[in-house]
C-alpha positions as CSV (number, residue, x, y, z in Angstrom):
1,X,27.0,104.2,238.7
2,X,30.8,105.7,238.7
3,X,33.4,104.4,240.5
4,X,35.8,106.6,242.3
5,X,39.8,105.0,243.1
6,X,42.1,105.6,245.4
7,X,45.7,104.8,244.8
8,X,47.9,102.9,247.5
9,X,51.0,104.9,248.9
10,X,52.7,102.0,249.1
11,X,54.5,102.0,252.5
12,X,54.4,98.7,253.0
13,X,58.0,98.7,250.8
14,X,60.1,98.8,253.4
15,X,62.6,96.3,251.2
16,X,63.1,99.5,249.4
17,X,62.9,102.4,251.5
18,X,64.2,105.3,249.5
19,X,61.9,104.4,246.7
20,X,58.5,103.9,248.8
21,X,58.2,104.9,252.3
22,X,60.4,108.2,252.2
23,X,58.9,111.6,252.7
24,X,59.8,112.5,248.8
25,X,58.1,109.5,247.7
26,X,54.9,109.7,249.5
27,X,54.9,113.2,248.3
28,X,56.0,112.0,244.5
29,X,53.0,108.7,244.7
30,X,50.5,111.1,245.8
31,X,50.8,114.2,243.8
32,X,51.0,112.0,240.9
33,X,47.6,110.0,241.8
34,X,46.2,113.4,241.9
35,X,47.3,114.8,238.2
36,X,46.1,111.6,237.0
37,X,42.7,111.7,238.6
38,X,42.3,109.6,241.2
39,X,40.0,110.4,243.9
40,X,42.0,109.5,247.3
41,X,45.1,108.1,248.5
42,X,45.0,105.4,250.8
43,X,47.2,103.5,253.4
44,X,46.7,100.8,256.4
45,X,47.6,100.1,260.1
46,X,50.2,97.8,261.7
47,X,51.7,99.7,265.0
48,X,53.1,96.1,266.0
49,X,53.1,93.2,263.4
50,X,53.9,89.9,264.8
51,X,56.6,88.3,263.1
52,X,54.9,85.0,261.6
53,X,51.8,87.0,259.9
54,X,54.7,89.0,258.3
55,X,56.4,85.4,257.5
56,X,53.3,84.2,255.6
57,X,51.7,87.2,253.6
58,X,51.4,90.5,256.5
59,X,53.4,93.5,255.9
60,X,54.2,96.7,257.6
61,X,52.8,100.1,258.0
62,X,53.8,103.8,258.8
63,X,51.2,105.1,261.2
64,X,48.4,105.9,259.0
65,X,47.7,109.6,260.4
66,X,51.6,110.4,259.6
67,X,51.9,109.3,256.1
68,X,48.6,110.5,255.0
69,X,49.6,113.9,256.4
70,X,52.9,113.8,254.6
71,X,50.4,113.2,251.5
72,X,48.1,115.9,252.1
73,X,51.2,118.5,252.5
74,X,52.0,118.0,248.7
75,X,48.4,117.7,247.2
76,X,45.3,120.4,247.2
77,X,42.2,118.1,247.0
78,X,42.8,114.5,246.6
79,X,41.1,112.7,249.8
80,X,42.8,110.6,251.9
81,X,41.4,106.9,253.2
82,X,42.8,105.0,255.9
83,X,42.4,101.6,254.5
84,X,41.2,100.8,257.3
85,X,42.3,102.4,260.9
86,X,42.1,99.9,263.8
87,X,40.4,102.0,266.2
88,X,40.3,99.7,269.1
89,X,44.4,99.9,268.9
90,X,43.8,103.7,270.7
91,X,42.4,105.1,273.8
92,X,39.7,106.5,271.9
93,X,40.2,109.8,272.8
94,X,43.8,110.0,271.1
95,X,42.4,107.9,267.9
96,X,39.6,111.4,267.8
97,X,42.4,113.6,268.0
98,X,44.3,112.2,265.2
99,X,41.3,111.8,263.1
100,X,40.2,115.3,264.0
101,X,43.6,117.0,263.8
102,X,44.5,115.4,259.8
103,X,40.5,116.6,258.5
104,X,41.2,120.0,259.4
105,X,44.4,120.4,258.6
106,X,43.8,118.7,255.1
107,X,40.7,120.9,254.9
108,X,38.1,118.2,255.5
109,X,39.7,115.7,252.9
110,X,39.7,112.3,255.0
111,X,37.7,109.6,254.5
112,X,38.1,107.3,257.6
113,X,37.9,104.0,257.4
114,X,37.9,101.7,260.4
115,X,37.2,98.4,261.4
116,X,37.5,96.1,264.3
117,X,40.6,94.4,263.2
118,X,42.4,90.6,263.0
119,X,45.3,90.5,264.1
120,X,45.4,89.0,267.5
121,X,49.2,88.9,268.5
122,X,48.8,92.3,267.7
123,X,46.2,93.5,270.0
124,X,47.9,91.1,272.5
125,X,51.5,93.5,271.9
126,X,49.4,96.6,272.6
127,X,47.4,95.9,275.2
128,X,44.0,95.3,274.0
129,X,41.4,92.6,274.4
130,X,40.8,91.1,271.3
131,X,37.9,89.4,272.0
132,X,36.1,92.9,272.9
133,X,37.4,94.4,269.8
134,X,34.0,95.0,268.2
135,X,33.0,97.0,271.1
136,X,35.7,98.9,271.5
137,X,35.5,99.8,267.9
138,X,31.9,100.7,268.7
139,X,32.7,102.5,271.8
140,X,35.9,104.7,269.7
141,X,32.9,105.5,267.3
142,X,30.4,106.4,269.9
143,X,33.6,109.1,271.5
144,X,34.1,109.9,267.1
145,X,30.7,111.2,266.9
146,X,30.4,113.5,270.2
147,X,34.0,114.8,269.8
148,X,33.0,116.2,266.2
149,X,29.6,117.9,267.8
150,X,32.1,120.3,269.4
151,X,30.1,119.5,272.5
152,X,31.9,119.1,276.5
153,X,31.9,115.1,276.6
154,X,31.1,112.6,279.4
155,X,31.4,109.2,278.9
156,X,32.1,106.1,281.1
157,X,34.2,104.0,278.8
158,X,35.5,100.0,279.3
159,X,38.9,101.4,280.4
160,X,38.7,105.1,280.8
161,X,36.3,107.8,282.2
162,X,35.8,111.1,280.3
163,X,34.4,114.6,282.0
164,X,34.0,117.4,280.3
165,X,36.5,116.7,277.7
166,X,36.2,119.7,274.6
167,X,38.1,119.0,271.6
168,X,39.2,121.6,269.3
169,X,39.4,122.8,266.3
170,X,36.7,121.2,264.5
171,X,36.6,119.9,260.9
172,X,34.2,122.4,258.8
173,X,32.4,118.7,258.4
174,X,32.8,115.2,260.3
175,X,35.1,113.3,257.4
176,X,33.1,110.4,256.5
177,X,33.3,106.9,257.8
178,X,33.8,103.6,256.3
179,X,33.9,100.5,258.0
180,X,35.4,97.2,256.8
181,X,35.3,93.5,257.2
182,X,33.9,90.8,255.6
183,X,32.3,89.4,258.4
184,X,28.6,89.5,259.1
185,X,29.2,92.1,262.6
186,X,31.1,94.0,260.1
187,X,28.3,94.4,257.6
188,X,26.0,95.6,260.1
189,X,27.8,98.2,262.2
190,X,28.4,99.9,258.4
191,X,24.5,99.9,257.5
192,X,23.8,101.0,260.8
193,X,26.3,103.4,261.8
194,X,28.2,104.5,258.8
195,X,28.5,106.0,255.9
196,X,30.0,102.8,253.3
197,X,31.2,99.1,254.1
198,X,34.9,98.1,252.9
199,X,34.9,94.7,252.0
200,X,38.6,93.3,251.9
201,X,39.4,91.0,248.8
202,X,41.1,87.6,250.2
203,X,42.3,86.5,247.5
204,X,45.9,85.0,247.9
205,X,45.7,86.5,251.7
206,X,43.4,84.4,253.2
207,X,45.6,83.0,256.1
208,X,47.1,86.6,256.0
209,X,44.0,88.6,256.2
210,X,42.5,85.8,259.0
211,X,39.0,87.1,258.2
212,X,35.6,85.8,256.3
213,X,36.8,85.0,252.3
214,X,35.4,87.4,249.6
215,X,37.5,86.3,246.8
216,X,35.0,86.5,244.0
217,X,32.7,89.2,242.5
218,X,30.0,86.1,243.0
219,X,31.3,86.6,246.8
220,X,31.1,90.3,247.0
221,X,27.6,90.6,245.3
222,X,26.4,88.0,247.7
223,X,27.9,90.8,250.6
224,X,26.5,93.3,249.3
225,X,22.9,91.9,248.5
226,X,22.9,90.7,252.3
227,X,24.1,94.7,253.1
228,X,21.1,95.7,251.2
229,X,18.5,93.5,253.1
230,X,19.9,94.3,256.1
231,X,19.7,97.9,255.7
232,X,16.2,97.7,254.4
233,X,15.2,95.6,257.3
234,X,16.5,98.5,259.7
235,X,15.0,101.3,258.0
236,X,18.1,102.6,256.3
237,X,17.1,104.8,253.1
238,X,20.7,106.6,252.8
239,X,23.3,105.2,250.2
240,X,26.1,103.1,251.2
241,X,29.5,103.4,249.9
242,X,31.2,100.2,249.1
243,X,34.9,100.9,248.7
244,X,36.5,97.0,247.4
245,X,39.9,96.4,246.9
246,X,40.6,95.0,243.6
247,X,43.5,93.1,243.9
248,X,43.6,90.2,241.4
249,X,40.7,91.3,239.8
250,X,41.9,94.4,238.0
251,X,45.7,92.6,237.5
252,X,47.7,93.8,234.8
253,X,47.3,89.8,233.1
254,X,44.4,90.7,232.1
255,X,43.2,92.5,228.9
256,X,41.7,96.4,229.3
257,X,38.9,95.0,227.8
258,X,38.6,92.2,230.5
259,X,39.1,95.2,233.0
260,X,36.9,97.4,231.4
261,X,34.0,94.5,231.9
262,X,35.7,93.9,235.2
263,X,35.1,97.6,236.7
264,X,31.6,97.6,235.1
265,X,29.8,94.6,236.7
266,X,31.1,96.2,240.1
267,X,29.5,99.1,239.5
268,X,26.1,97.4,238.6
269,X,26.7,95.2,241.8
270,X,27.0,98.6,243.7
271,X,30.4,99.0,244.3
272,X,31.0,103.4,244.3
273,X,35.1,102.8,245.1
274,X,38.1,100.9,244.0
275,X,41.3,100.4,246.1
276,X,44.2,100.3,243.7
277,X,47.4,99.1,244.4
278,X,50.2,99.2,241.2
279,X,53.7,97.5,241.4
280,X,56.5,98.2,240.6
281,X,60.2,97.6,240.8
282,X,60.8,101.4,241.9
283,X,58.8,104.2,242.4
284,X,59.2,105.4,238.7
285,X,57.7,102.1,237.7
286,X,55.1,101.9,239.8
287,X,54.1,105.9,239.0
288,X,54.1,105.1,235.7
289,X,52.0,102.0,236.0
290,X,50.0,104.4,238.0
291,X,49.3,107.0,235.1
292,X,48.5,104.4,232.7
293,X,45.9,103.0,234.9
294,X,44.4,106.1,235.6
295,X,44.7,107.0,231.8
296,X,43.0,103.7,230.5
297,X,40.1,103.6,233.1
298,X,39.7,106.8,234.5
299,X,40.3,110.0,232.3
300,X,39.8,108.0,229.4
């Protein structure tokens, strides 16, 4: 099995603005991911980060829509991964609009992954019930899917009631979706509702991240054996991405050839995407750290 990476556009760097999270460099990170072959771009979602997650190990986020449209302006056919999108952060009507406004205007490039989300303080900031965020994860998904029929839509949601709402312009395609969490509710709303499961490595974030550990490849092939049986026990016969972010495991410490071995045991465990995220003291740093990743286990 191949694995397909995406690269981070590292927006989180807001320490050095100019060199990360401008306009040029988003532009700069992401044509350069695609020369060197990577298969997407990806970046997250904070709209309102408390202030003691970003004390021990959270960062911050441009809105995910925005930058990944500042990335698609300056490529031709890289994809672009939101890594993940917290869909119950948005009336569910607005999160379809921005989901269905970047895959046509990137010509059907996104991949959009979601998930149900961790951060309490920041649901509380925005409004949300956290303890309902798997449903309202399920209930932006359930709007997703209609929206993207092109069909009028009627639907009687938690907070809002929709008749005969028509979205357009359609995507040529629905962009596929990915939904993460290490947690077991996670698992199953992928297998049964989606097209791949992103599994979040915890390694070093663990009181960051807040969420089940996977910290181990022994961890993730455990995830993914359960993935299997579950989908199996529901009748699922389609195949499921697993897009993992490699983190530690792929850290430049290591040898090529321990990352060589690395990358090749999480393809025989199943895994079909890699999350990469370079550093680097500026952007020319990190683009070249970049290129020489892509060179070594990519084009090579």
């Amino acid at each position: 099995m191949t694995i397909s990476f995406s690269l981070e556009l590292p927006t989180q760097r807001i320490e050095a603005v100019e060199e990360f999270v401008s306009a040029e460099a988003i532009a700069d990170i992401a044509r350069v991911a695609e020369e060197a072959g990577f298969a997407a771009v990806h970046v997250t979602d904070h709209p309102a980060p408390d202030a003691k997650w970003l004390d021990h190990g959270g960062h911050h986020a441009l809105d995910p829509f925005v930058a990944l449209a500042f990335a698609a302006a300056a490529t031709t056919d890289i994809r672009l991964l939101t890594n993940v999108y917290i869909a119950a952060y948005r009336n569910p009507f607005l999160g379809a609009k921005s989901v269905q406004s970047l895959a046509v205007l990137s010509n059907g490039r996104l991949i959009l992954g979601t998930a149900a989300g961790y951060l309490k303080p920041e649901f509380k900031a925005l409004g949300v019930d956290f303890d309902t965020r798997g449903a309202l994860l399920d209930e932006a998904l359930d709007v997703l899917d209609q929206v993207l029929t092109g069909a009028d839509i009627a639907y009687e949601g938690t907070s809002f009631a929709a008749r005969g709402v028509r979205l357009r312009p359609l995507p040529a395609s629905p962009p596929p979706v990915w939904v993460g969490g290490n947690s077991k509710p996670a698992v199953r709303r992928a297998v049964s509702r989606a097209q791949g499961w992103a599994p979040f490595n915890t390694f070093g974030y663990a009181t960051a991240s807040r969420t089940a550990e996977i910290s181990t490849i022994e961890d993730l092939e455990l995830g993914i054996d359960w993935a299997r049986r579950y989908a199996a026990e529901i009748g699922r016969t389609e195949p499921l991405d697993i897009c993992f972010s490699a983190g530690n495991l792929l850290d430049d410490s290591r040898s090529a050839d321990e990352r060589h071995e690395t990358i090749s045991r999480l393809a025989a465990a199943g895994v079909t995407w890699l999350t990469i995220a370079p550093t680097g003291a500026d952007r020319t740093e990190l683009i070249e750290r970049s290129r020489a990743f892509a060179k070594e286990f990519i084009t090579a």
